[in-house]
C-alpha positions as CSV (number, residue, x, y, z in Angstrom):
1,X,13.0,-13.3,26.1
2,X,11.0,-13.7,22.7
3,X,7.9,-11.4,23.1
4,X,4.7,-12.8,20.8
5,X,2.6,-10.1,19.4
6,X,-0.8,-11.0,19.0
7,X,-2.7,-8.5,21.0
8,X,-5.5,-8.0,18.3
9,X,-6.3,-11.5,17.0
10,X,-10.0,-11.4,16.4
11,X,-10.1,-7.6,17.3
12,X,-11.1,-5.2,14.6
13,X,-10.5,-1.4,15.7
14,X,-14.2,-0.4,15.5
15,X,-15.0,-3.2,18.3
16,X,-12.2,-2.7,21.3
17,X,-15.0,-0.8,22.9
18,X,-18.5,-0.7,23.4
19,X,-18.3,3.1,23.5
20,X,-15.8,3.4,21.2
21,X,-17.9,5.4,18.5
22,X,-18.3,8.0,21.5
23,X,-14.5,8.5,21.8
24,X,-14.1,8.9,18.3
25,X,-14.8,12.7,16.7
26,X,-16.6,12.3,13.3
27,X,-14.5,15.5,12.3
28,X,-11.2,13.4,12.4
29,X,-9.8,13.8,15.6
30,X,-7.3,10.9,16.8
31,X,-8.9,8.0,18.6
32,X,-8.4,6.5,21.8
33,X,-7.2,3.0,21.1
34,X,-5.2,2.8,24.6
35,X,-7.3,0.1,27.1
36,X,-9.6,2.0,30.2
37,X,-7.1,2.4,32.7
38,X,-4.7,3.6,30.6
39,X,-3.9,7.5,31.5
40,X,-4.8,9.9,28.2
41,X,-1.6,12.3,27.9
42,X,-2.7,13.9,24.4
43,X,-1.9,12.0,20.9
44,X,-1.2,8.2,20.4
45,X,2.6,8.6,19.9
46,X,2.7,10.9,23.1
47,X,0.6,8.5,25.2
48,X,3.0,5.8,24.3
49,X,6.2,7.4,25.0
50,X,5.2,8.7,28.6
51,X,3.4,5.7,29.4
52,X,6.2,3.4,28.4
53,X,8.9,5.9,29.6
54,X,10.7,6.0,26.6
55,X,14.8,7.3,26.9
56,X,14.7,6.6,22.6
57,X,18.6,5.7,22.3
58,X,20.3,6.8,19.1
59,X,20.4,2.5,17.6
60,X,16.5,2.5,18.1
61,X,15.9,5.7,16.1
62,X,18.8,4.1,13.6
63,X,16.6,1.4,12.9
64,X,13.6,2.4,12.7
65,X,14.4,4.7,9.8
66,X,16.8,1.8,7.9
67,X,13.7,-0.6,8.1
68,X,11.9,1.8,6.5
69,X,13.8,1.6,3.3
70,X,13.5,-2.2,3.4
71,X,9.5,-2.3,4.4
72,X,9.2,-0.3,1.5
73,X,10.7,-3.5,-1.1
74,X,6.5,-4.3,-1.0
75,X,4.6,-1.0,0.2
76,X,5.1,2.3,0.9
77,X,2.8,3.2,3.3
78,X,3.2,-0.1,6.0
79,X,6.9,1.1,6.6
80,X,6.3,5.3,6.9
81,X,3.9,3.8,9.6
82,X,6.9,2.1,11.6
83,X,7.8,5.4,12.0
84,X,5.1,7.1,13.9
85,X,4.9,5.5,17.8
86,X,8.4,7.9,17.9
87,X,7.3,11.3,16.5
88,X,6.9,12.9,20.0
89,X,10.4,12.1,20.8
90,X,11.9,13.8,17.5
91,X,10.6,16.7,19.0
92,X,13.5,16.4,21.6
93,X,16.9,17.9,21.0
94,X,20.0,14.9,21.1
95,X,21.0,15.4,24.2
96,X,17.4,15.2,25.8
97,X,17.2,12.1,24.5
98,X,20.4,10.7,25.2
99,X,22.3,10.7,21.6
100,X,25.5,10.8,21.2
101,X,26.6,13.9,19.3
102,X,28.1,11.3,16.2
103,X,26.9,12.9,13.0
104,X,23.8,10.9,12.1
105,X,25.7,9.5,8.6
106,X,28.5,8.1,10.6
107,X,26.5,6.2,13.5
108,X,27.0,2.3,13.6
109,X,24.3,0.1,13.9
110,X,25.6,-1.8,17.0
111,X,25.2,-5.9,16.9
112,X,23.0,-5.5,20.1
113,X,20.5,-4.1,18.1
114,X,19.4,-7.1,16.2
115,X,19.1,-8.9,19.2
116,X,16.7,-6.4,21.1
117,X,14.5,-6.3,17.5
118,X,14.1,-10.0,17.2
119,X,12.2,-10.3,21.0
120,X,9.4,-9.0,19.1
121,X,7.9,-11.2,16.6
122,X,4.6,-11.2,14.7
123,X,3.0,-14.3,15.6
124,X,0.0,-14.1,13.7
125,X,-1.4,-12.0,10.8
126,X,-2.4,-8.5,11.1
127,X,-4.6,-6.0,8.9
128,X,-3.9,-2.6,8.3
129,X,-6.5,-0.1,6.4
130,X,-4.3,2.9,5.0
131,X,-6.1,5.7,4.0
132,X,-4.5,8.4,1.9
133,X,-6.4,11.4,2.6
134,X,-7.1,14.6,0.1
135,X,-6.1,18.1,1.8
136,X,-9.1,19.5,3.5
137,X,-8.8,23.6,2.9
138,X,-8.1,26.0,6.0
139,X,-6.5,22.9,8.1
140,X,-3.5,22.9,9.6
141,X,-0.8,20.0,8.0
142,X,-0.8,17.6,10.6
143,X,-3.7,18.6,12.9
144,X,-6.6,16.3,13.7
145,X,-8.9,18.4,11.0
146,X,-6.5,17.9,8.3
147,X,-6.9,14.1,8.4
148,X,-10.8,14.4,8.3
149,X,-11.2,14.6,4.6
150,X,-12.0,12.0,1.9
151,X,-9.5,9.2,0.9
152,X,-7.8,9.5,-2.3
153,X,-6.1,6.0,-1.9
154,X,-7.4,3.2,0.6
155,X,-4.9,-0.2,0.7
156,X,-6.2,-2.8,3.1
157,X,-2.3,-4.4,4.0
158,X,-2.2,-7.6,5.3
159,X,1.6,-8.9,7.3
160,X,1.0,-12.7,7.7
161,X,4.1,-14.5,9.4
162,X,2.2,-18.2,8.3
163,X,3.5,-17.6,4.9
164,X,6.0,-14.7,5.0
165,X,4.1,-12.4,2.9
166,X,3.1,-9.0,3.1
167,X,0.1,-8.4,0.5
168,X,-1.5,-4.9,0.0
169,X,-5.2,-4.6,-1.3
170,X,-5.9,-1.5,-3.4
171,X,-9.1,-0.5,-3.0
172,X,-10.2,2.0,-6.3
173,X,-11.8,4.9,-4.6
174,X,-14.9,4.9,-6.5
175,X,-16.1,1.4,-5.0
176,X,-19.8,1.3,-3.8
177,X,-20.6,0.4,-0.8
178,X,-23.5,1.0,2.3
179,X,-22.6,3.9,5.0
180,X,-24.4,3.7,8.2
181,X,-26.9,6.3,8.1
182,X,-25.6,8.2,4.6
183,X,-26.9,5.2,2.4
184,X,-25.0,4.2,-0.9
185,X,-21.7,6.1,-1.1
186,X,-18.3,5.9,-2.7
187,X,-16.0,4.2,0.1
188,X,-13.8,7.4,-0.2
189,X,-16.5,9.5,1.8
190,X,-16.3,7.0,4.8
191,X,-13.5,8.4,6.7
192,X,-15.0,12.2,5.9
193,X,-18.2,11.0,7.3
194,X,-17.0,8.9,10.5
195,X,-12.8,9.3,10.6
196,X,-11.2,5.7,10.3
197,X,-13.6,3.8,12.7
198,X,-16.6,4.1,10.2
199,X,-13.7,3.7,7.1
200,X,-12.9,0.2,9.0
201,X,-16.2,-1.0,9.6
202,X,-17.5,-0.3,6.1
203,X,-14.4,-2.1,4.3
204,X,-14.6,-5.2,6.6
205,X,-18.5,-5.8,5.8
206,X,-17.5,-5.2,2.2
207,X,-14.6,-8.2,2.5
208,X,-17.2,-10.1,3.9
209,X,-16.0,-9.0,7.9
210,X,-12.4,-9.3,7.1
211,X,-10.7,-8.0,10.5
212,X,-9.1,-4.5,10.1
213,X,-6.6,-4.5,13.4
214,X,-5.0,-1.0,13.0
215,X,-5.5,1.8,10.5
216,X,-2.9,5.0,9.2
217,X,-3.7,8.0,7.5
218,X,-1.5,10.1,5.3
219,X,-2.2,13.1,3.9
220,X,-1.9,13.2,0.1
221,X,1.0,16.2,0.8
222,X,3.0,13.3,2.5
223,X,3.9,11.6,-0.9
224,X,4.9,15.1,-2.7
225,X,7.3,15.6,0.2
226,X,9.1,12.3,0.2
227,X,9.1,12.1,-3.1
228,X,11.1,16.0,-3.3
229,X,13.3,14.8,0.2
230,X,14.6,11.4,-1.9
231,X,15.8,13.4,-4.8
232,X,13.0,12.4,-6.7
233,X,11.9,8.9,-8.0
234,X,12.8,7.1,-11.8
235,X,9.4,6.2,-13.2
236,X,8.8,4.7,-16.4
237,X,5.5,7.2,-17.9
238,X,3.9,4.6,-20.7
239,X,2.6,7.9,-22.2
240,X,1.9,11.5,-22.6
241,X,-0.4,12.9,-19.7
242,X,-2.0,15.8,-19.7
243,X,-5.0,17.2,-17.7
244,X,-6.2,20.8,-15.9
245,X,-8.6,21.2,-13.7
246,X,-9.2,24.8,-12.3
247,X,-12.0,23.6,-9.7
248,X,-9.4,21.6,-7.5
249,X,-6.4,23.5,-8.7
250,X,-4.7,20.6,-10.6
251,X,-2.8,20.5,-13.5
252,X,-0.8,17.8,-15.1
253,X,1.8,18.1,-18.1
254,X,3.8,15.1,-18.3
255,X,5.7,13.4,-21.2
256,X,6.4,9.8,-21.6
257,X,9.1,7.8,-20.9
258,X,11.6,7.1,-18.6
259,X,12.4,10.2,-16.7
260,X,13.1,11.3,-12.7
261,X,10.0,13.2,-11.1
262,X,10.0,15.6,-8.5
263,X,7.2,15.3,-5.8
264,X,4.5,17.6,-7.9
265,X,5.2,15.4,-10.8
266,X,5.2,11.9,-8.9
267,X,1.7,13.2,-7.3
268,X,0.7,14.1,-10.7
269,X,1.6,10.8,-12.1
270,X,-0.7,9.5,-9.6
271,X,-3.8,11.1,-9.8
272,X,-3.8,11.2,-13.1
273,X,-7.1,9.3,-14.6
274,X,-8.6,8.6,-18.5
275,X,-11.7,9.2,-19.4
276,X,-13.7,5.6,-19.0
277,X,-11.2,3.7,-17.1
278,X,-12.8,5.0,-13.7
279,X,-10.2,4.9,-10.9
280,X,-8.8,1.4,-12.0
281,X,-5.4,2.8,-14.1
282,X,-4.4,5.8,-11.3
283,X,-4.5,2.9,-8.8
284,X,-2.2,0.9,-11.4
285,X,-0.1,4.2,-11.5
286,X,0.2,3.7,-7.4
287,X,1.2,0.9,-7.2
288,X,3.8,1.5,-9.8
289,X,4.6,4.7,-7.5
290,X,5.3,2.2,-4.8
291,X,7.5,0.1,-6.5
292,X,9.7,3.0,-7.7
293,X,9.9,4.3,-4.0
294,X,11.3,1.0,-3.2
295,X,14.2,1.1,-5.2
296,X,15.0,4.6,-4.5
297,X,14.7,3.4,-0.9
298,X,17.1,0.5,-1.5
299,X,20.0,3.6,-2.5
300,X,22.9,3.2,-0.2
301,X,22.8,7.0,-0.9
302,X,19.5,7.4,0.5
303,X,19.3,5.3,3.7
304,X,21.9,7.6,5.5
305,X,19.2,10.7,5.0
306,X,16.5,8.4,6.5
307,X,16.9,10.0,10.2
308,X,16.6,13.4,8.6
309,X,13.8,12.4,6.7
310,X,12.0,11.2,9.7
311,X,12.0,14.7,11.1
312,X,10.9,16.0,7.9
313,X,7.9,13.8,7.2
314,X,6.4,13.2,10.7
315,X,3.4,15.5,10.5
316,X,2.1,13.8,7.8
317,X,0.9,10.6,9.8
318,X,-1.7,9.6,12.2
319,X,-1.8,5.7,13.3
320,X,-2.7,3.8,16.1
321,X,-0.2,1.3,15.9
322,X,1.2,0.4,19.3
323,X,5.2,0.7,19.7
324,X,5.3,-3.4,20.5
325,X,3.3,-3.7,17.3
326,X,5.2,-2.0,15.0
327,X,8.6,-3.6,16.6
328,X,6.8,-7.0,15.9
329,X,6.4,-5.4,12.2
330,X,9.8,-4.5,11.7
331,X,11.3,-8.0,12.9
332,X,8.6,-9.8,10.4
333,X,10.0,-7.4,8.0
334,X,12.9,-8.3,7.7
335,X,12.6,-11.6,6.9
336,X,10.2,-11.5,3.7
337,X,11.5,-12.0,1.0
338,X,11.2,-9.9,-2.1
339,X,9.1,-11.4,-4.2
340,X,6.8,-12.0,-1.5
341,X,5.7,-8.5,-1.5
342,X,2.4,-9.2,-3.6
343,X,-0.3,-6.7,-4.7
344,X,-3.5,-6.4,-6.4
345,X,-6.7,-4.8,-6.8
346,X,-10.1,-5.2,-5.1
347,X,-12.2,-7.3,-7.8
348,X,-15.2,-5.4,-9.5
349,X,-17.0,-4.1,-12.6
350,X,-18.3,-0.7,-14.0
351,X,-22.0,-1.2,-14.2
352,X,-23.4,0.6,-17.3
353,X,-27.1,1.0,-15.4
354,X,-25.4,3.7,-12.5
355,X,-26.1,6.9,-12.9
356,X,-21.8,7.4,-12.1
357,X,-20.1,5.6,-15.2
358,X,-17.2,5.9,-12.6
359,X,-18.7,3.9,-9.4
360,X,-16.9,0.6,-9.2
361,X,-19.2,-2.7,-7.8
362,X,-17.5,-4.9,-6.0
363,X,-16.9,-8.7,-7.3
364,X,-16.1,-10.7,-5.4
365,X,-18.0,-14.0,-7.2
366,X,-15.1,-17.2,-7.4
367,X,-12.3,-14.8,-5.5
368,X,-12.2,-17.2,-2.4
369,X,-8.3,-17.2,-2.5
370,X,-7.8,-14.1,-2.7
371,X,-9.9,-13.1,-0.6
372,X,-8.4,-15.3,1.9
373,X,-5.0,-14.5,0.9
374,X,-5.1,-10.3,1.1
375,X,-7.9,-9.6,3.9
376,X,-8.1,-13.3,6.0
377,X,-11.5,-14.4,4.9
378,X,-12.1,-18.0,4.3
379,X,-15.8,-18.6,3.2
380,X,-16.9,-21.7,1.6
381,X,-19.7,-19.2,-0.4
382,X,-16.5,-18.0,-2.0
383,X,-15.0,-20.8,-3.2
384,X,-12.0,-20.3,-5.5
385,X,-13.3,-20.2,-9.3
386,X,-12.4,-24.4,-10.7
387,X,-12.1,-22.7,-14.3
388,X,-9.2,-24.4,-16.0
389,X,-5.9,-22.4,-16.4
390,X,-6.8,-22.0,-20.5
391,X,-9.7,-20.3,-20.3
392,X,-8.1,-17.3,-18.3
393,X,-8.0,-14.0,-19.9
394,X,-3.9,-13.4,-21.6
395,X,-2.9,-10.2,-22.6
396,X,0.5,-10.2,-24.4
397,X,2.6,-7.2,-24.1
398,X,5.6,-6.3,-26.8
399,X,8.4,-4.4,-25.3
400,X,10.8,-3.5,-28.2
401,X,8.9,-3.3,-31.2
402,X,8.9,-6.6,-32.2
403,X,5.5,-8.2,-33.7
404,X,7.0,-11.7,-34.2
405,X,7.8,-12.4,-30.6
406,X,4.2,-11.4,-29.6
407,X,2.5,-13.3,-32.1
408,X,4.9,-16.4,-31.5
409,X,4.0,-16.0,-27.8
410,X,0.2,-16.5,-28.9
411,X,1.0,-18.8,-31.1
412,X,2.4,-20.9,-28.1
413,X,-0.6,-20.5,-25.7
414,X,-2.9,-21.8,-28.5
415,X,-1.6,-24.5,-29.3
416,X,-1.8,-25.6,-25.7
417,X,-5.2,-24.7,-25.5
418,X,-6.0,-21.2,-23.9
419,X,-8.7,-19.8,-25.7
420,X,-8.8,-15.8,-24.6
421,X,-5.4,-14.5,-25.5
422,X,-5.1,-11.1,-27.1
423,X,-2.5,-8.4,-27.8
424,X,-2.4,-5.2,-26.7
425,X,-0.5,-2.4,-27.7
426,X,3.1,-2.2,-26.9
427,X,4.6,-1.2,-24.0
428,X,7.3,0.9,-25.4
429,X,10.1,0.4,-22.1
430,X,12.8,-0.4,-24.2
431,X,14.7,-1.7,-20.5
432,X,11.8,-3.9,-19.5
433,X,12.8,-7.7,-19.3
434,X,10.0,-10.2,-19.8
435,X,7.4,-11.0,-17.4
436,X,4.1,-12.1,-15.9
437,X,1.9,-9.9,-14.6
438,X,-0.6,-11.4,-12.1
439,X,-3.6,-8.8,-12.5
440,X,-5.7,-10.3,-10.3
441,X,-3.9,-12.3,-7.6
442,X,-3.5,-15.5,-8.9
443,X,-0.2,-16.6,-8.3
444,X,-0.2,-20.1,-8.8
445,X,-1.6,-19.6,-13.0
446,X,1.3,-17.4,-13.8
447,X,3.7,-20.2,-12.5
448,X,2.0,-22.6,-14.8
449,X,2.0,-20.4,-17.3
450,X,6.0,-20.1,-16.4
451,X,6.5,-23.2,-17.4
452,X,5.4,-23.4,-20.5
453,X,6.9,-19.8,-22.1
454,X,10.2,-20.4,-19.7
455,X,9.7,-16.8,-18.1
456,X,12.0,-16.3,-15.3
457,X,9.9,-13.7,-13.6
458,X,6.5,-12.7,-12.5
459,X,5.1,-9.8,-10.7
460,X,2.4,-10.1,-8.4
461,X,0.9,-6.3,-9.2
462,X,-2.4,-5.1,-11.3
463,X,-0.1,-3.1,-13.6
464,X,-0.8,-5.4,-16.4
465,X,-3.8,-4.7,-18.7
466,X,-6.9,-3.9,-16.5
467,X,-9.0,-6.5,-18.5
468,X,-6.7,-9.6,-18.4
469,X,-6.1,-12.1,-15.2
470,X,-1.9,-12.3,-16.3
471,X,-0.5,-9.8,-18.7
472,X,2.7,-11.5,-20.3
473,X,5.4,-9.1,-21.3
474,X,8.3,-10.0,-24.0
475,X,11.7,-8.3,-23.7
476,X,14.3,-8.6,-25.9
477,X,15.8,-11.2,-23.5
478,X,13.3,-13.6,-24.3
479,X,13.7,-16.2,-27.4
């Protein structure tokens, strides 16, 4: 029997209850998502595991920890939260929970398994807010008070089974917005001030009510651990980075290149930040961070260690995803193809006027499609800008040290009439093959654009240039 997931169409998590405020601590203790008559047995993994009676089976916990490797093709974060409806039975011993004792890297993945995964499937789309939150000193990893601090990262991730995509809004830390009753803040403060209820609300009247169905929180420690339990991560580092700061005990010395970082120097890597470019580059440097995790994720080296891993990381999480919900995730999953993992950043300017030359205002002025494509909105207000494609800003990227190819590239685009292409300095990855970067979530330009310079491939991230809407990048496989 197919079992449709749907349970929170229309249901953001700040409005499943009248009093839900009152169940919510504002120092960052769990919330109580579960429905009234529902009985309260201590965290949201425990009450799901006594109130569904869970046995976990040895092929379940198999899964769950593959999945993650291939959830983690598009985001990081959406697939370490598959994870976390099991942590209170990984407190268990095998035999407790009725394992076999085969040794963990030598357990099949039985065919009966893809059958019991595919009764739950995502029926309709679903909104995550994922909130990476800065240690909060004197707390215990992994108690309610360490997840109380301000967020470092916030993604809003949207899994939409209409179009088979799964899309992942960074949100730069530094964006403006309105708190209830603290007045114009940076949205990082909203979970310190309210946990992830408030963090919801403020986001979704900032997206124009986009609906927010479940949230996760990591703490910032849960990167530097994955990253060190992987064996590290291959990262290409465009340049030299270096930065101390006494007052929060950070210090970052890294050279450029292609090189393998440990988890201190993949968490420097991405806090890293430039004078003048706000938070805008360290969330480019995420997002890279994700797509680096995916392909050590992909290792047929690595995915035996997942069930080990699990055990390792599971204090680093706190979500309210329900088990059916994140069985619906890992089914949808499955089925998305690579390239339609898409990311992008939350449109917005530095304003010259604020007293902060790092707040970030939000933009949202002819964004109608993305809008609608990464949070659900459709507004007519919005509309999707009717510029033509050649007045879109072009960066062109060289990749080997070869001024021709980028000035033959412009060359190209001006003749067919685009008006605002530029070069920018090279990007010295002498591996790279040519690309398009969409900057700002407009797939469709880059694929007329594809035509034109016969580019095989394009990457839906804001790693480009921060100023551009595509960033085009010549390799030396392109003639």
């Amino acid at each position: 029997m197919v079992k449709q997931i749907e349970t929170w169409e229309n249901q953001n998590i700040y409005e499943q209850e009248q009093d839900l405020e009152s169940q919510a601590s504002i120092d960052g203790q769990i919330l109580n998502f579960e429905p009234k008559n529902s009985q309260k047995t201590g965290s949201i993994p425990s009450q799901l595991y006594y109130r569904l009676g869970l046995a976990m089976p040895r092929w379940l916990f198999w899964i769950l920890t593959v999945v993650m490797g291939i959830t983690l093709s598009g985001l990081l974060v959406s697939s370490l939260a598959l994870w976390t409806p099991l942590w209170s039975g990984i407190e268990k011993s095998d035999s407790e929970l009725g394992w076999s004792p085969i040794d963990a890297d030598d357990a099949p993945l039985p065919g009966a398994l893809w059958s019991n995964i595919s009764q739950y499937q995502l029926k309709k789309p679903m909104n995550i807010l994922v909130l990476g939150i800065e240690p909060v000193p004197g707390t215990v990893e992994g108690s309610p008070e360490s997840f109380a601090g301000t967020s470092d990262t916030m993604l809003l991730v949207r899994f939409n089974p209409e179009d088979k995509t799964v899309r992942v809004l960074s949100i730069p830390k530094g964006t403006m917005i309105s708190i209830p009753e603290e007045g114009l803040n940076k949205v990082s403060q909203a979970n310190a001030f309210g946990g992830p209820v408030l963090a919801a609300r403020v986001v979704s009247r900032s997206l124009s009510n986009a609906p927010i169905h479940r949230y996760i929180r990591i703490s910032t420690a849960g990167m530097q651990q994955l990253v060190d339990q992987l064996g590290g991560v291959e990262v290409f580092v465009p340049k030299s980075m270096q930065y101390k700061d006494s007052a929060q005990n950070l210090s970052i010395d890294l050279v450029g290149g292609w090189q393998t970082l440990n988890g201190e120097q993949a968490q420097q890597f991405a806090r890293y930040r430039e004078e003048g470019s706000g938070d805008l580059e360290r969330v480019q440097r995420q997002q890279t961070m994700l797509l680096a995790l995916r392909e050590r994720l992909w290792s047929p080296k690595v995915l035996p260690r997942l069930p080990q891993l699990t055990r390792v990381m599971r204090k680093y999480f706190d979500t309210n995803l329900k088990l059916e919900e994140m069985m619906a995730l890992v089914n949808f999953t499955l089925k998305v193809d690579k390239d339609n993992f898409q990311m992008t950043m939350l449109p917005g300017i530095f304003s010259r006027l604020s007293a902060d030359p790092d707040s970030y205002w939000l933009n949202l002025t002819g964004k109608g499609n993305l809008l609608s494509d990464y949070a659900g909105v459709n507004l007519a207000s919005l509309r999707q800008s009717n510029n033509p494609l050649t007045v879109l800003r072009i960066a062109v990227q060289n990749t080997d040290n070869r001024p021709e190819q980028t000035q033959k590239v412009i060359e190209i685009l001006k003749k067919q009439g685009f008006t605002k292409v530029y070069e920018i300095p090279n990007w010295a990855d002498e591996r790279a093959k040519s690309e398009i970067i969409v900057q700002k979530g407009d797939k469709q330009a880059a694929q007329e654009l594809q035509q034109i310079l016969g580019i095989n491939h394009i990457d839906v991230s804001a790693t480009g240039d921060i100023e551009s809407d595509l960033t085009i990048r010549i390799g030396k496989d392109w003639k």
